[in-house]
Structures are given as C-alpha cells and as structure tokens.
DOGU-586135 format. One record per residue (C-alpha): residue number from 1; residue in three letters; chain; y, z, x. Coordinates in pm, whole numbers. Layout:
<atoms>
nr | rest | kette | north | up | east
NUM | Ala | A | Y | Z | X .
...
</atoms>
This chain:
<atoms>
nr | rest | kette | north | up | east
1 | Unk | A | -9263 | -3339 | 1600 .
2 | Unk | A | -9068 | -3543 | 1890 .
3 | Unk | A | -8718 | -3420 | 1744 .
4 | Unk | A | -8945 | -3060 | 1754 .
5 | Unk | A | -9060 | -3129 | 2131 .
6 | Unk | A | -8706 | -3228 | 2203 .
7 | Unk | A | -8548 | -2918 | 2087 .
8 | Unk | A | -8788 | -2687 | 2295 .
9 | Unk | A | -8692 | -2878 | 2642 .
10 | Unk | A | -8336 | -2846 | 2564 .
11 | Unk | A | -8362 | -2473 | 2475 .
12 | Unk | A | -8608 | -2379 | 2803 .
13 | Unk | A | -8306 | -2582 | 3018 .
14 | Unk | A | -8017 | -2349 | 2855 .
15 | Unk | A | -8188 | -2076 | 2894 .
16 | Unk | A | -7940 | -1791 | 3103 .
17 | Unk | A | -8022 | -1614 | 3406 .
18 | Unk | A | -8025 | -1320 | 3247 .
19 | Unk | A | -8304 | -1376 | 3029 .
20 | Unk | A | -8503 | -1537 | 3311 .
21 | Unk | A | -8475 | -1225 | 3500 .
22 | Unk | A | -8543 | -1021 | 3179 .
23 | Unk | A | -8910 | -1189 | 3182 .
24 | Unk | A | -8967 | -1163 | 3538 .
25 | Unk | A | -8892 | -786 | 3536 .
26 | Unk | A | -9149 | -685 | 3236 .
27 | Unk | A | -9413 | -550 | 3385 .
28 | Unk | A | -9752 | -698 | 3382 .
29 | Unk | A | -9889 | -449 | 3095 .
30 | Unk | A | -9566 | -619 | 2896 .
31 | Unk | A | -9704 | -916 | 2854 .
32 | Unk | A | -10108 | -807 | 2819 .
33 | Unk | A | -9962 | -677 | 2523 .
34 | Unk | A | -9779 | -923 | 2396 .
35 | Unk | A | -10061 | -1188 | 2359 .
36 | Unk | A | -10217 | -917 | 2117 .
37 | Unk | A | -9991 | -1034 | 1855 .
38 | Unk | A | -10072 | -745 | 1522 .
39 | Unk | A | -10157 | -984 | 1182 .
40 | Unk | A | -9849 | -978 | 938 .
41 | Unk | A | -10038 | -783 | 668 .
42 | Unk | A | -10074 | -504 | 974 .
43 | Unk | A | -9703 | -522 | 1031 .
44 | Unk | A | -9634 | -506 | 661 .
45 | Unk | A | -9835 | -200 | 626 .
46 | Unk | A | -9625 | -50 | 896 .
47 | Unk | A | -9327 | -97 | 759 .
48 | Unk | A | -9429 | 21 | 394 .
49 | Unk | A | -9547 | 317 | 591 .
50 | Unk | A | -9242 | 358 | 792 .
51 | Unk | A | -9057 | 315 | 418 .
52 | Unk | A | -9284 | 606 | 278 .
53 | Unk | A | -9185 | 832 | 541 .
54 | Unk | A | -8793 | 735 | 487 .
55 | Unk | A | -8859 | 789 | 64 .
56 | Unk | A | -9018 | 1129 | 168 .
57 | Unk | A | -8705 | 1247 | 403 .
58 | Unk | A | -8989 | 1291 | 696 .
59 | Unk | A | -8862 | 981 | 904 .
60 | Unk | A | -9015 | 1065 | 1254 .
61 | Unk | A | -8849 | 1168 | 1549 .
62 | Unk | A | -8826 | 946 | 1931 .
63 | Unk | A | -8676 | 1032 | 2221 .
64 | Unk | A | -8419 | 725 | 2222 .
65 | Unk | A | -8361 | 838 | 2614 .
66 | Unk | A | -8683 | 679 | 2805 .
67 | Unk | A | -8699 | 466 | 2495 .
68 | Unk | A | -8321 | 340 | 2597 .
69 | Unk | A | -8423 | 332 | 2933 .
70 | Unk | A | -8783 | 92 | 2870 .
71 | Unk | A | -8588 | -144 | 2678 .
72 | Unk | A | -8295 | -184 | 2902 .
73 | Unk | A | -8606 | -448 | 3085 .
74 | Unk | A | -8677 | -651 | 2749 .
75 | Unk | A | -8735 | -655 | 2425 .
76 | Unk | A | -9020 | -753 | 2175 .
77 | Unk | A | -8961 | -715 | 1814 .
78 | Unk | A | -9235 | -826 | 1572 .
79 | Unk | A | -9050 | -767 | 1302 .
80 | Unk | A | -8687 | -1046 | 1212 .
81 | Unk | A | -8543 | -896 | 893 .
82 | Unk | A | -8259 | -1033 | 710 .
83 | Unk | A | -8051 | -837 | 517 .
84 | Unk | A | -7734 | -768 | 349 .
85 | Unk | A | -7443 | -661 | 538 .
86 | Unk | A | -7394 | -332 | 269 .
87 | Unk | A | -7338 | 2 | 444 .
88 | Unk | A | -7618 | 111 | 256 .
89 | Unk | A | -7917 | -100 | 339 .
90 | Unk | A | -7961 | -67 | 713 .
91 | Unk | A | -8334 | -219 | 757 .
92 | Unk | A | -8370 | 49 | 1127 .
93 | Unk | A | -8328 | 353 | 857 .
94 | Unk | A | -8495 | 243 | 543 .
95 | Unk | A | -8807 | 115 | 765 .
96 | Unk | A | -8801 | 459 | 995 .
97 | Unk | A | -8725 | 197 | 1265 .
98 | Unk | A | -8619 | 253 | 1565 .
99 | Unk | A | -8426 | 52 | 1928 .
100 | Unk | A | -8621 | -245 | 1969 .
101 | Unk | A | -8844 | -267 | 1693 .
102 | Unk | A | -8631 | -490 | 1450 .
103 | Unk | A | -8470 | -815 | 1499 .
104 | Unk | A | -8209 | -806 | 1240 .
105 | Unk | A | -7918 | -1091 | 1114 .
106 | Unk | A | -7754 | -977 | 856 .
107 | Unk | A | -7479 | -1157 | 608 .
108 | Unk | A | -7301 | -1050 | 240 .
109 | Unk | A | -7600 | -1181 | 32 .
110 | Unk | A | -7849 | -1155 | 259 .
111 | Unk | A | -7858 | -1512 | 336 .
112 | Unk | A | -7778 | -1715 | 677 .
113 | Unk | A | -7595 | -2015 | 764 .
114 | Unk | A | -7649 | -2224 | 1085 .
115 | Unk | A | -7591 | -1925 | 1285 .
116 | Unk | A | -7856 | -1691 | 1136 .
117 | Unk | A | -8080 | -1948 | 1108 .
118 | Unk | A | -8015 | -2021 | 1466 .
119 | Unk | A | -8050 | -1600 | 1549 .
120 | Unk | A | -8436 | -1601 | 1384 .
121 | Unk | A | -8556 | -1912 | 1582 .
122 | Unk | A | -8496 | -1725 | 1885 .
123 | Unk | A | -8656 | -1454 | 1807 .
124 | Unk | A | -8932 | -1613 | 1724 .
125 | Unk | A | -8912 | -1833 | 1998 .
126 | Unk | A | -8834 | -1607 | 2274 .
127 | Unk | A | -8886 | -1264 | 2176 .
128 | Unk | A | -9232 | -1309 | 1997 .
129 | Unk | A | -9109 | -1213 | 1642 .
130 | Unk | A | -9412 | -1318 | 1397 .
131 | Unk | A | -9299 | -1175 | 1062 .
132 | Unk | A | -8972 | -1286 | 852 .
133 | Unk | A | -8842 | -1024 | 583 .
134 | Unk | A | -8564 | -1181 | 324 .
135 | Unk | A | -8450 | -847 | 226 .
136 | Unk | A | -8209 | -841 | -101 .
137 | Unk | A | -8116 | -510 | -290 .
138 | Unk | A | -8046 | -382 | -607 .
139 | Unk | A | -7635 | -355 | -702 .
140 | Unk | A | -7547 | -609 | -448 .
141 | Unk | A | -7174 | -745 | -487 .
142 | Unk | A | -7248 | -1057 | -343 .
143 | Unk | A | -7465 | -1178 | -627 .
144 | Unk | A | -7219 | -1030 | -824 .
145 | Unk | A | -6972 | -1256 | -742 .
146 | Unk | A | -7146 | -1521 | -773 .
147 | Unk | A | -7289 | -1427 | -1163 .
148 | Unk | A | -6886 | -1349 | -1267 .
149 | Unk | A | -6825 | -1721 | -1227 .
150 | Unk | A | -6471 | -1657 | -1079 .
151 | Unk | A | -6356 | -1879 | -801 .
152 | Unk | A | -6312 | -1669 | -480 .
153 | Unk | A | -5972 | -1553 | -332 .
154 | Unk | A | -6053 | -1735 | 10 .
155 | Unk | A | -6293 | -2003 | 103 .
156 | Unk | A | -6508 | -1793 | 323 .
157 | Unk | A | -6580 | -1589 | 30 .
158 | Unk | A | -6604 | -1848 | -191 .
159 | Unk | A | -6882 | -2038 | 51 .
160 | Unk | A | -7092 | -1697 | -11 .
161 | Unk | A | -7081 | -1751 | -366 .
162 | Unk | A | -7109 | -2100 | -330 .
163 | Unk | A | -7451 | -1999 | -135 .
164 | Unk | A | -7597 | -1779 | -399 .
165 | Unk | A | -7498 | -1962 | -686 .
166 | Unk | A | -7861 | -2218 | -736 .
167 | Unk | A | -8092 | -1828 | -777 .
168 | Unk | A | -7776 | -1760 | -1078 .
169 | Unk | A | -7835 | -2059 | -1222 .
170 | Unk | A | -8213 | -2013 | -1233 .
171 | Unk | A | -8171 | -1682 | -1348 .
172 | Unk | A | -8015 | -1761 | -1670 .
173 | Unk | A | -8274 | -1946 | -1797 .
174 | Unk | A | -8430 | -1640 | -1851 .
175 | Unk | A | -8178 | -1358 | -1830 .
176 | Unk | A | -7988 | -1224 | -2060 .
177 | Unk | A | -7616 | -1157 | -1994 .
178 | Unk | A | -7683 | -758 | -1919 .
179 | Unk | A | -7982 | -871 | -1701 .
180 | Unk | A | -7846 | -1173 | -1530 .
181 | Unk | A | -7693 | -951 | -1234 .
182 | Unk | A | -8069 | -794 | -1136 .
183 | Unk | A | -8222 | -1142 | -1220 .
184 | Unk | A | -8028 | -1342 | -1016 .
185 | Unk | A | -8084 | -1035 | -689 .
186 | Unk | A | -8451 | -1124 | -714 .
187 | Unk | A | -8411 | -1501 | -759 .
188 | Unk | A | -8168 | -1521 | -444 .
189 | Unk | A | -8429 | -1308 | -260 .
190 | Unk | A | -8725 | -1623 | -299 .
191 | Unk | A | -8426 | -1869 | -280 .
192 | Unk | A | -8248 | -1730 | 76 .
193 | Unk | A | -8633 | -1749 | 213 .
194 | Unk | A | -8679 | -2116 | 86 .
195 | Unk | A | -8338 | -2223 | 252 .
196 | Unk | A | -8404 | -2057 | 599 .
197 | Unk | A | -8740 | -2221 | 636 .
198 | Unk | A | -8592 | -2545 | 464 .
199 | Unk | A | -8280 | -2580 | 736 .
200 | Unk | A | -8507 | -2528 | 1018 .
201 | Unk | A | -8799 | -2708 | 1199 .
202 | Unk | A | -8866 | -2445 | 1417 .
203 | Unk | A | -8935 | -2243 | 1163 .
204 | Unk | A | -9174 | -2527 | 957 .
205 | Unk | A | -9359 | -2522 | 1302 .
206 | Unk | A | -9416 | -2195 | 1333 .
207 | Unk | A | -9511 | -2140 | 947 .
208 | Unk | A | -9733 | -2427 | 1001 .
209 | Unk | A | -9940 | -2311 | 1296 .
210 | Unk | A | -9980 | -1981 | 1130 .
211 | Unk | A | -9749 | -1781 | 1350 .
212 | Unk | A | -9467 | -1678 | 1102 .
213 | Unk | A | -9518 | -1474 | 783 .
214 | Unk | A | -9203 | -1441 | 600 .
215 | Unk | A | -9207 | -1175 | 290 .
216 | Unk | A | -8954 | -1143 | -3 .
217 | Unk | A | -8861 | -806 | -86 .
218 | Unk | A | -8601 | -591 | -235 .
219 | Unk | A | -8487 | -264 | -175 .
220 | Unk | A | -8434 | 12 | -443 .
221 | Unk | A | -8112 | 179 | -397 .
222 | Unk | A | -8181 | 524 | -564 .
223 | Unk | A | -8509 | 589 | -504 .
224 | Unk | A | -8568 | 426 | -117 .
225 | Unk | A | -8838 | 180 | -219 .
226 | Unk | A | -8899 | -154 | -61 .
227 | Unk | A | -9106 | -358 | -328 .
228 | Unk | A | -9190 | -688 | -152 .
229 | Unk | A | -9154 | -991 | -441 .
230 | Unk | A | -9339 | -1233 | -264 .
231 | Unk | A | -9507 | -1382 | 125 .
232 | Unk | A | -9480 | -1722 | 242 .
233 | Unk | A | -9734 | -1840 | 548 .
234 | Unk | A | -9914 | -2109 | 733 .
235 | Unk | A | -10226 | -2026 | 457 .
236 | Unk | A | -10072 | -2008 | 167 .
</atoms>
C-alpha cells in the first residue's frame, strides 16, 4: 500500500498543464455526473445493446459536430477496452460507440506490455474508467503464430508470440490439433486479463475496492457477436 501511496503522489506531481486546465474547464454539471459512477453490469448491458444494434445494421446516428466540440473540454470514458490491433475488430464500431465513450489500447493479440498496462491505469485513474474489457476474436493471427510453434522472423514479433504462448500451452491439454487455434483465442482472452491485473498495483487497488470490473470476451467475426467468457471484480 506505501509503494501504492507512493505512486499516486508521484503521478498527481507529473501531472501536465494541460490536463490541469482540462479539469478546471469541465463545467460544474461535469463532475455532478461523474460521481454517479453506472454499476459494471449497467455498462455491460450497454454495450451488448450497443453490439445488438451493430449485429442488426441499425447502429444509431450522433451528430459528431457539438459532440466534437463538448469533448474538445474533457473526456470521461467508462468503458477501457483492449483489443486486437486487426482492421476488423474496431471496439467504437462493433459496440455502436462513439468519440469519447471508449478508452481503447490496442496490441497484435490483444494483450499489453508496460505501456498498455501503463495506458489503462490512467484511465482509470484520471479519466474515471470503471470497467476493463480483454477483448480477443475469432481467426486472430497472433494466436496463430504462437500455436504454429515457428520461431518469429524478428524479435518484436517473436516477443508477441512469446506473450501468448502460456493460453497455447493450456490449450492443448484439451484441444485437439484442428481445435487448438480457437482454444488457445479463448484461453489467451482469461490469460491477457490475469497478466494486466497481475503487472499492476493500481489495478489490484482498484479491483480490490470494488471500482474496476474487467470482463473476458470474444468477438465473432461473421456474425458481429460479442460473447463475454468471463468477469473479474472486487466481489468475486
């Protein structure tokens, strides 16, 4: 808890100008708001809602002008998702998302090193963010990679693979070789969420106090479905 203390006064000294005139800006009504903080089974439920209407091909319509022009003071996302980097799972589309609603890091893999890990404590730390979403997909070439068993053609690459490589392992316990591929998506899914909440203590902190939900889920490349796996929190 002192290393946890620590961290906080170091972060509130670095904290830019910018941002301090960012809070001082929002107006009042801002931050009424923001101490109304929605439960994470109510944010859930709006993004399976949000995912309906995507499925459906009846994603709503905003204005992004004034909605451009309200953000430009702040933001407040509820919502950190992290994804893969694959042109085809944008978490702002498949959610019927729109500016400023998601906080998203996204890698090959969907899974973070120091950096993402570093992106999702500030969110939660300075932008209000209560609910984590791991999101892997189905057909991802990360995990892949990583099932082949081939050593990369560069290190970077090869520390991806290296990454993924404990959820392969568990999935071929009970895989078999024309299943390991799917298998090993889900398994990296639960595994990305343990190591994110693992490599940080801000996270731990917030997951113990009961003000960070994070849920597993995958998405469904043909048909548009996010099907969460599984939720970790402070209750469970």
């Amino acid at each position: 808890m002192k290393k946890y203390l620590l961290y906080l006064l170091l972060m509130s000294q670095c904290l830019s100008v910018g941002f301090a005139q960012q809070q001082a800006t929002a107006p009042p009504q801002e931050h009424a708001v923001a101490g109304r903080v929605p439960s994470a089974e109510s944010i859930w439920s709006d993004l399976m809602e949000g995912n309906r209407r995507f499925v459906n091909g009846k994603t709503e319509t905003v204005d992004v002008v004034p909605l451009r022009h309200s953000l430009a003071k702040g933001q407040q996302p509820k919502v950190i998702v992290l994804a893969c980097s694959d042109s085809r799972v944008a978490p702002e589309i498949l959610f019927d998302k729109n500016l400023g609603d998601l906080f998203v890091v996204r890698s090959a893999g969907n899974i973070a090193d120091a950096i993402g890990v570093g992106s999702i404590e500030y969110a939660l730390e300075h932008l209000g963010s209560s609910v984590l979403v791991v999101l892997g997909h189905e057909k991802c070439g990360a995990v892949s990679a990583a099932c082949s068993g081939d050593k990369m053609p560069t290190p970077n690459l090869q520390a991806i693979v290296d990454k993924i490589s404990p959820a392969v392992t568990r999935a071929k316990i009970h895989a078999k070789a024309d299943e390991l591929v799917e298998a090993a998506i889900l398994e990296n899914v639960q595994q990305s969420a343990k190591d994110v909440v693992a490599s940080s203590e801000v996270l731990q902190h917030f997951l113990h106090d009961g003000k960070l939900t994070v849920f597993e889920a995958v998405y469904e490349l043909g048909s548009g479905k996010v099907v969460q796996l599984g939720k970790v929190s402070g209750h469970d």
